[in-house]
Residue, then its C-alpha position, 0 to 999 in steps of 0.5 A: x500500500x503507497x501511503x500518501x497522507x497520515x493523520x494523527x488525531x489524539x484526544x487528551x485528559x489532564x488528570x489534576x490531582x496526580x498530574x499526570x496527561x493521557x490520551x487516545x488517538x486515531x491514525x488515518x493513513x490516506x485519508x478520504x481516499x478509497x484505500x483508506x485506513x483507520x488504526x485506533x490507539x485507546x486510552x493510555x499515558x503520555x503526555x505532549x506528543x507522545x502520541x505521536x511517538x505512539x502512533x509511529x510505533x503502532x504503524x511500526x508493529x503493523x508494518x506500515x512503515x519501517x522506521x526508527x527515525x522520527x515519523x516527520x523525519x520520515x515523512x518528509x523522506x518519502x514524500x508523504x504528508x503529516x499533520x497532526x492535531x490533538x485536542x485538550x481538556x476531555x475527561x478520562x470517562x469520555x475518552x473511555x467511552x471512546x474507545x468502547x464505542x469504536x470496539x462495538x462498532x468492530x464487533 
């Protein structure tokens, strides 16, 4: 499969009390185009952009890439467009039911 775009879109909880930033993601490789491909990356921690450390090693494990530089680094090697987003303040119940809802639509 020719990767032409790849998207990464994370959404983020700030736990207060313990200082601590988690978040889930997807990843959209081709975006809006027939071969088009979503990968889910559910609840975990990181904060910043790890997300997108995280998203460049799940596109590793499922061989969509080969790469141990960083994912920008290659992107712009192989002509491929990047953008990333991530949105903040959600809170750790919503991101959850986020994850259980895209698995019962995969059931």
């Amino acid at each position: 499969m020719k990767i032409e775009t790849i998207d990464i879109l994370a959404n983020e909880y700030f736990d207060k009390v313990n200082g601590n930033s988690y978040f889930n993601a997807n990843i959209y490789l081709n975006y809006d185009s027939p071969n088009s491909v979503k990968i889910h990356i559910p609840f975990e921690y990181g904060y910043n952009n790890q997300y997108i450390q995280t998203a460049t090693n799940k596109l590793n494990e499922l061989k969509y890439i080969n790469t141990a530089e960083p994912l920008w680094w290659y992107c712009r090697e192989n002509n491929i467009a990047l953008r990333t987003n991530k949105q903040e303040g959600f809170k750790q119940r919503e991101l959850k039911q986020q994850d259980k809802d895209l698995i019962a639509l995969t059931l």
